[in-house]
Backbone as JSON Lines, residues from 0, in Angstrom:
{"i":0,"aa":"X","n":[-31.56,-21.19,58.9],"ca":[-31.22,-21.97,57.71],"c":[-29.72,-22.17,57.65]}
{"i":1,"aa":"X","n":[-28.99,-23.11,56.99],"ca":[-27.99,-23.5,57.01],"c":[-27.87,-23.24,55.39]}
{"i":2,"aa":"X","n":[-26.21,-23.06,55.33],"ca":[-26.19,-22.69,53.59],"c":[-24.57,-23.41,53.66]}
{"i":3,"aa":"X","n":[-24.13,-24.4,52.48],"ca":[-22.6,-24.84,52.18],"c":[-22.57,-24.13,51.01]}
{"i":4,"aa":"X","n":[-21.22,-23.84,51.24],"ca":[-20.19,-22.82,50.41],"c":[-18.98,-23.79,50.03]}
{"i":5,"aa":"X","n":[-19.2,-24.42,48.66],"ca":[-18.07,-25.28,47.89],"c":[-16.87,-24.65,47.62]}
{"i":6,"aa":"X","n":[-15.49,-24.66,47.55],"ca":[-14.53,-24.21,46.38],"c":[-13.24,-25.43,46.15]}
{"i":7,"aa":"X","n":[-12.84,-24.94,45.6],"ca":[-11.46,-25.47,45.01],"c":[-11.46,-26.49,44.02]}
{"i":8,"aa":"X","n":[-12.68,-26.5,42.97],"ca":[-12.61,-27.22,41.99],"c":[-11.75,-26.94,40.52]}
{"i":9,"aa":"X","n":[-11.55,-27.3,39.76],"ca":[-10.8,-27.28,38.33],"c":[-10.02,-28.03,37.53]}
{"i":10,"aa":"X","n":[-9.6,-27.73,36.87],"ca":[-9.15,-28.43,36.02],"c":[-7.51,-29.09,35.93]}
{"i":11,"aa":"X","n":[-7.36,-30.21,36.31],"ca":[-5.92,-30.58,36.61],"c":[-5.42,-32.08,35.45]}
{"i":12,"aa":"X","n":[-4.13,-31.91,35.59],"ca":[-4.1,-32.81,34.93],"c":[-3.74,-34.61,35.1]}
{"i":13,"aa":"X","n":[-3.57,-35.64,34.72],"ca":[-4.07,-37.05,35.21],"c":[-2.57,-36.88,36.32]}
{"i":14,"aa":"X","n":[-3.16,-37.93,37.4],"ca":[-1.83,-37.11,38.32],"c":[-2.11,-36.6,39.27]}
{"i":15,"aa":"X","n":[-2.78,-35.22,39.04],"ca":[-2.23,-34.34,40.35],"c":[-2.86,-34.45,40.84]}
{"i":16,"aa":"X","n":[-3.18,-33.27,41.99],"ca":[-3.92,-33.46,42.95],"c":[-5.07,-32.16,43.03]}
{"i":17,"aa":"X","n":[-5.95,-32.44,43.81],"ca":[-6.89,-30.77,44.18],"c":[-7.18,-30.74,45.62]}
{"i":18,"aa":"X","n":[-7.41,-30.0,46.15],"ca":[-8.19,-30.15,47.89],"c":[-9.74,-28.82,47.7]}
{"i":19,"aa":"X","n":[-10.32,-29.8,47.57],"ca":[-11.66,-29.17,48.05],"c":[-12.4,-28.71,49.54]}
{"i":20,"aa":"X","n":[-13.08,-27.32,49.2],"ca":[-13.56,-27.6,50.87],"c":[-14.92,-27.5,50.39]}
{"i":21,"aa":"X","n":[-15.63,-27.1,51.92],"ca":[-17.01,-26.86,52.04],"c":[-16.92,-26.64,53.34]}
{"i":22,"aa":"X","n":[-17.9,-24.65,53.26],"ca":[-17.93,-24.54,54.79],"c":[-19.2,-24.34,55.14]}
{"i":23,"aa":"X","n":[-20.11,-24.85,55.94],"ca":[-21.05,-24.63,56.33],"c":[-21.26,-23.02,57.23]}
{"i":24,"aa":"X","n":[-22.41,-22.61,57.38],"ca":[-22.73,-21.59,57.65],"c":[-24.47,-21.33,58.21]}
{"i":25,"aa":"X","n":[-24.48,-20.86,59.57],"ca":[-26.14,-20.56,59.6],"c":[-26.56,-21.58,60.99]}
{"i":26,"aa":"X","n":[-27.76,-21.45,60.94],"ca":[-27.95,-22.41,62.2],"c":[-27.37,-23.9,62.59]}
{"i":27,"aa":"X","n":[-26.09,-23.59,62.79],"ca":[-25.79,-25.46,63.03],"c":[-25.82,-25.79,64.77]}
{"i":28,"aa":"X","n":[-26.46,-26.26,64.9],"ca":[-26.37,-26.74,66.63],"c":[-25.65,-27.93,66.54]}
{"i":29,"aa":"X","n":[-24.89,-28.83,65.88],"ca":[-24.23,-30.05,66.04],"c":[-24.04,-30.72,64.54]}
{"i":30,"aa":"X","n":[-22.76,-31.08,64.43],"ca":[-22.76,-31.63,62.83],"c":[-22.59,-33.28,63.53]}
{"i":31,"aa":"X","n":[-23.7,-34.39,63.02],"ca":[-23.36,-35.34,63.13],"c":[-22.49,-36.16,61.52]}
{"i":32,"aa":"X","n":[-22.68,-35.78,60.59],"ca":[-21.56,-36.3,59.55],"c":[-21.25,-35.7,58.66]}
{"i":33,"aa":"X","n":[-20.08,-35.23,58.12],"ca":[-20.03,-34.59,56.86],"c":[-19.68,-35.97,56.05]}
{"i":34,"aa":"X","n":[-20.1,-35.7,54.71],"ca":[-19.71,-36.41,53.26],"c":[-19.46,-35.53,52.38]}
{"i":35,"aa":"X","n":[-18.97,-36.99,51.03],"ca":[-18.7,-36.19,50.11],"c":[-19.2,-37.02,49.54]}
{"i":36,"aa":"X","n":[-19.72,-36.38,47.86],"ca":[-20.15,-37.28,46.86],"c":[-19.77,-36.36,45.57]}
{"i":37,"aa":"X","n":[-20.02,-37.6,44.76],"ca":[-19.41,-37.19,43.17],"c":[-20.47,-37.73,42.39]}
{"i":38,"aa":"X","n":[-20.38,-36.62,41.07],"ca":[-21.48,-37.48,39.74],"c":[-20.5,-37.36,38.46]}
{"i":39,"aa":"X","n":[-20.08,-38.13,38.07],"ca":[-20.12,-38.15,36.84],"c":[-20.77,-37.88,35.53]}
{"i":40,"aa":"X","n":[-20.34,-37.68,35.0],"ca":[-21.55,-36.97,33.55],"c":[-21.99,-38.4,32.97]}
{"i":41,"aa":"X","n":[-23.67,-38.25,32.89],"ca":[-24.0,-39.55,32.73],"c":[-24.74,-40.77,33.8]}
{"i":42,"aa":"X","n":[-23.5,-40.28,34.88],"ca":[-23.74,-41.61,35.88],"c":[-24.79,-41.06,36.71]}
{"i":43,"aa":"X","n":[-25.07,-41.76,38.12],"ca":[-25.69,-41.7,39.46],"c":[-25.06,-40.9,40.47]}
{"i":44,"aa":"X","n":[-25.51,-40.27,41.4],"ca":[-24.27,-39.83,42.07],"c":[-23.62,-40.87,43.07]}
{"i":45,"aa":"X","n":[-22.48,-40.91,43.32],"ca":[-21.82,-41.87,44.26],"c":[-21.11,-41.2,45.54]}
{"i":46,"aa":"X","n":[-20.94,-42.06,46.16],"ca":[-20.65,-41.77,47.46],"c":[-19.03,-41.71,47.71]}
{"i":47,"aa":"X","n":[-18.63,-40.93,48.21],"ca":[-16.97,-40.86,48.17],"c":[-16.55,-41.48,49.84]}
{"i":48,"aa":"X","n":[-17.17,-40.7,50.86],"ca":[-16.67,-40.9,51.81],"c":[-17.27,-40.23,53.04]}
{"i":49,"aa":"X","n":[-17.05,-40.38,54.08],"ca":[-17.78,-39.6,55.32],"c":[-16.92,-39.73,56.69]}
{"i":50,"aa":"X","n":[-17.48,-38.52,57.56],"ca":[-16.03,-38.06,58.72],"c":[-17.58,-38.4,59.48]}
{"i":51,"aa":"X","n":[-17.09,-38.97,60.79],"ca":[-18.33,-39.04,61.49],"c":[-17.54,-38.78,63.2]}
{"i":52,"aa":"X","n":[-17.11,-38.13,63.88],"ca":[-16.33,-37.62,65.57],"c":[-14.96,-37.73,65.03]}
{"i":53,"aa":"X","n":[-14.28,-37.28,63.91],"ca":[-13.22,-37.22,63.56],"c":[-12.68,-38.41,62.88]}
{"i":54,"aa":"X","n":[-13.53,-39.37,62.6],"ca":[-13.33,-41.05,62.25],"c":[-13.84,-41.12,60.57]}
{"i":55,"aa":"X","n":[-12.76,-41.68,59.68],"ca":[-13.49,-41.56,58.43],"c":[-13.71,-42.93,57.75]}
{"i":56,"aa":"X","n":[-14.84,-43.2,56.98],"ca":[-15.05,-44.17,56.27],"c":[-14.84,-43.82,54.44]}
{"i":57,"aa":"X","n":[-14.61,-45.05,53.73],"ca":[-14.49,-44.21,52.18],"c":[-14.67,-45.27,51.31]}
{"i":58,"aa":"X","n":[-15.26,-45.19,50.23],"ca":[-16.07,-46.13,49.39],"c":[-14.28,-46.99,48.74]}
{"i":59,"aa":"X","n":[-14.68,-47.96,48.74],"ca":[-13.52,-49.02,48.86],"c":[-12.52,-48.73,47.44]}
{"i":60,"aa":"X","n":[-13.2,-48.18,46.24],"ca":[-12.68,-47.62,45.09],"c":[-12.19,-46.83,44.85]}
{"i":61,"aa":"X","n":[-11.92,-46.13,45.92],"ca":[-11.14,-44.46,46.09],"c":[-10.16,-44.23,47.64]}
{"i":62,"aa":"X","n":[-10.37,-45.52,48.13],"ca":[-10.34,-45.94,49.59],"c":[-8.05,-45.33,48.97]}
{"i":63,"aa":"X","n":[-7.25,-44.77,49.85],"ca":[-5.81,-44.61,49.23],"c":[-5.55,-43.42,48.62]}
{"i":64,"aa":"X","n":[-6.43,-42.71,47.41],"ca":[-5.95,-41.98,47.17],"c":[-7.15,-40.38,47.26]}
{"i":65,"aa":"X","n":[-8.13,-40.48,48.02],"ca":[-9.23,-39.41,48.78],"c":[-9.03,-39.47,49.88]}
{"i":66,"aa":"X","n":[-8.43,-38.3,50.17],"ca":[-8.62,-38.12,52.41],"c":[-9.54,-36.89,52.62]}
{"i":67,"aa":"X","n":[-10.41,-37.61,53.74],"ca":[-11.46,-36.26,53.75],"c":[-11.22,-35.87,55.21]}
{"i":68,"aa":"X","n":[-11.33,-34.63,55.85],"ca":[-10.53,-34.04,56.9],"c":[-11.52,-33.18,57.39]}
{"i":69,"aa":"X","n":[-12.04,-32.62,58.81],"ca":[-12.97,-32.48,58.82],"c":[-12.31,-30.87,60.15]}
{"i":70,"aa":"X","n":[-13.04,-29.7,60.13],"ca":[-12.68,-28.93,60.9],"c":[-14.08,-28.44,61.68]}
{"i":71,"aa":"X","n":[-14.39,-28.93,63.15],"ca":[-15.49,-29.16,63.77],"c":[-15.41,-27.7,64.5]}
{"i":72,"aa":"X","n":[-14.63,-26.73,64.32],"ca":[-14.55,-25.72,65.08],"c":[-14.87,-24.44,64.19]}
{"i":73,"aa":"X","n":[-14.62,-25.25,62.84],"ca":[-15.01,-24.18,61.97],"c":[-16.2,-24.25,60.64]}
{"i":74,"aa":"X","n":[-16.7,-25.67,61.39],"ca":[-17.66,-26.03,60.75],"c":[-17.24,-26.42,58.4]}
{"i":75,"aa":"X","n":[-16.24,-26.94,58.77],"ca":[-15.66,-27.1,57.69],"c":[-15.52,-28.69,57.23]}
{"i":76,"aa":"X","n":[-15.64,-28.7,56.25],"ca":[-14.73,-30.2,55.78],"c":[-13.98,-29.96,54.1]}
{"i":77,"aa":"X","n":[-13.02,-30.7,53.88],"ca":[-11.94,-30.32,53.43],"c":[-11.9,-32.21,52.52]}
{"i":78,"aa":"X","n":[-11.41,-32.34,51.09],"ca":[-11.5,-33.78,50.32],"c":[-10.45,-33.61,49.61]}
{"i":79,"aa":"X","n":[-9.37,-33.75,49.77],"ca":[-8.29,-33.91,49.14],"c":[-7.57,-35.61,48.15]}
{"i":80,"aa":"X","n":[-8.05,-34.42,47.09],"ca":[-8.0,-36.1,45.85],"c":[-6.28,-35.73,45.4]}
{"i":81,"aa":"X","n":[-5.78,-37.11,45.61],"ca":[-4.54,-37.54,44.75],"c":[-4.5,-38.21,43.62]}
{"i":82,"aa":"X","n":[-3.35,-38.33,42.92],"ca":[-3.3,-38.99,42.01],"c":[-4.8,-39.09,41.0]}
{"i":83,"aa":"X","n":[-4.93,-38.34,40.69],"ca":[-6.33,-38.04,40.04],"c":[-6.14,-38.59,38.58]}
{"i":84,"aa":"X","n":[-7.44,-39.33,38.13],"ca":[-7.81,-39.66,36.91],"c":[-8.65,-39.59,36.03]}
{"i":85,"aa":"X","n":[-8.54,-39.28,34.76],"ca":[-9.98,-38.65,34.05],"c":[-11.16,-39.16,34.22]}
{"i":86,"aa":"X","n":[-10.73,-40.3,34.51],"ca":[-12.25,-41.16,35.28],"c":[-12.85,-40.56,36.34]}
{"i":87,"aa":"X","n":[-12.47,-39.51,37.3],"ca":[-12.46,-38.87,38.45],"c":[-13.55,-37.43,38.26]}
{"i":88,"aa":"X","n":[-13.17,-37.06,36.89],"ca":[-13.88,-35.97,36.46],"c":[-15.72,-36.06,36.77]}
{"i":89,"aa":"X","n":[-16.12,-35.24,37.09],"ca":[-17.69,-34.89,37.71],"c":[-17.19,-33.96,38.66]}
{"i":90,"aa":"X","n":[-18.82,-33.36,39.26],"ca":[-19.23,-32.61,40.04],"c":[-19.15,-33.17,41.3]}
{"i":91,"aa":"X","n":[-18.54,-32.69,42.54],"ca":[-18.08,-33.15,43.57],"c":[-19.0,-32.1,44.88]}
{"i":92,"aa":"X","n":[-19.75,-32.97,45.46],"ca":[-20.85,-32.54,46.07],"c":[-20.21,-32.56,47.68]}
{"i":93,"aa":"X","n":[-20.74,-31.98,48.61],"ca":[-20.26,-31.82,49.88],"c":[-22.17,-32.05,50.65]}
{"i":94,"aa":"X","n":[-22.36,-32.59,51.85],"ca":[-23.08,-32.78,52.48],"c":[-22.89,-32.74,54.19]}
{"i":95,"aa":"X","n":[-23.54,-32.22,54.72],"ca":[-23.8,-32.11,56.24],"c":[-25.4,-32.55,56.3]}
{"i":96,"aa":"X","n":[-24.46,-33.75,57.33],"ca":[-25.66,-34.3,58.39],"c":[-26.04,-33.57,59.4]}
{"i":97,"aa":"X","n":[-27.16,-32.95,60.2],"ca":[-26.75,-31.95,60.69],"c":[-27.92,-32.6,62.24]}
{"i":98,"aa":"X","n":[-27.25,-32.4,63.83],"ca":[-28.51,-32.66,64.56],"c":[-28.84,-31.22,65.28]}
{"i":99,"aa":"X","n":[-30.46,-31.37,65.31],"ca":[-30.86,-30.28,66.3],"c":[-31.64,-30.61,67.03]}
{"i":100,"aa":"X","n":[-32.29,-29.45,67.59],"ca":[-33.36,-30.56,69.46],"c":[-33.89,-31.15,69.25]}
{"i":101,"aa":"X","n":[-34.33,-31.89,69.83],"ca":[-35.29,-32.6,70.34],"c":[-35.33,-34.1,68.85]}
{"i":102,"aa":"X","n":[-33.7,-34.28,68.87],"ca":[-33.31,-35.56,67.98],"c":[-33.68,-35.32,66.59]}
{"i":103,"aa":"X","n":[-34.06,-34.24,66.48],"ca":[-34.17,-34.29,64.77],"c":[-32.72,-34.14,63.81]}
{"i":104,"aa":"X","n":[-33.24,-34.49,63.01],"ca":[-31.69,-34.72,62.14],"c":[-32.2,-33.76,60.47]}
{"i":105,"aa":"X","n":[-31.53,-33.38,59.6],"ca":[-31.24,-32.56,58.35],"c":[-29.86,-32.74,57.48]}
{"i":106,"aa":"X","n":[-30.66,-32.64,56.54],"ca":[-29.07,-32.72,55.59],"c":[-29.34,-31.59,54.57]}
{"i":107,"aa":"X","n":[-28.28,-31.17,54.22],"ca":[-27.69,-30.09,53.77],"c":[-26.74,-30.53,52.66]}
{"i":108,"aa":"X","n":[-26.81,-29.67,51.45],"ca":[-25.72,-30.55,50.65],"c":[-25.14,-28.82,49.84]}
{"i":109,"aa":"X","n":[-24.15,-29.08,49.49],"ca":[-22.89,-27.99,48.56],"c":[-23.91,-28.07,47.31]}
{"i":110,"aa":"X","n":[-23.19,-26.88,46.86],"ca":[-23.71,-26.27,45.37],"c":[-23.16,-26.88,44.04]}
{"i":111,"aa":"X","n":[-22.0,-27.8,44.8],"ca":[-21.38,-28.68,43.91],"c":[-20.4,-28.12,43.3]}
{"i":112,"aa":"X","n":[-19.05,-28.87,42.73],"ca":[-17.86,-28.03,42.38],"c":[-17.19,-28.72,41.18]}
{"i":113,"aa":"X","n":[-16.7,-28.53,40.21],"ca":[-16.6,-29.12,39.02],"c":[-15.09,-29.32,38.86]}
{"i":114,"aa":"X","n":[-14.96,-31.16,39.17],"ca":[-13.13,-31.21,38.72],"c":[-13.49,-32.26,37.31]}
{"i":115,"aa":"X","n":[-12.82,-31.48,36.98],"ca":[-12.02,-32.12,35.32],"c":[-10.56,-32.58,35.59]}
{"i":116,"aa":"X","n":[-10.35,-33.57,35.14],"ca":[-8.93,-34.4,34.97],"c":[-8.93,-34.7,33.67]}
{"i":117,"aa":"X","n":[-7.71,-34.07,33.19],"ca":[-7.36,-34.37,31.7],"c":[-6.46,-35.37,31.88]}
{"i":118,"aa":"X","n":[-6.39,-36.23,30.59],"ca":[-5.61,-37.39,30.5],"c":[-4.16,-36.75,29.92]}
């Protein structure tokens, strides 16, 4: 079984910044993508961004000030939000795509981590 371990969420103010990780742990034979996603209170969850052989893509609305960074040796990924805005506030989810034999694929998602941005 595979288990993600979230931290570095809290409470900051409009502005700053936070760096979140998520480390995976447990049977991984190959990470084909980490992501990240966010929910807002209220909303759907949305998609922030994804590291796929060290290459990142990022939802065009956050595209400048989210860099997501990915550590393949330590089975880690890492979302470092700037310039943060109360609009930003929700639960910030971490996900591994994960492959194992014989082409099967799994996803795995964080326990989720709670940033608040005060105005």
């Amino acid at each position: 079984q595979v288990q993600l371990v979230e931290s570095g969420g809290g409470l900051v103010q409009a502005g700053g910044s936070l760096r979140l990780s998520c480390a995976a742990s447990g049977s991984i034979f190959s990470i084909n993508t980490m992501d990240w996603y966010r929910q807002a209170p209220g909303k759907q969850r949305e998609w922030i961004g994804t590291i796929k052989d060290g290459n990142t893509i990022y939802a065009d609305s956050l595209k400048g000030r989210f860099t997501i960074s990915g550590d393949y040796a330590k089975n880690t990924v890492a979302l470092q939000l700037n310039t943060l805005k109360p609009e930003d506030t929700g639960v910030y989810y971490c996900k591994f795509h994960l492959r194992f034999g014989y082409g099967t694929y799994r996803e795995f998602w964080g326990q989720g981590t709670q940033v608040t941005v005060s105005s």
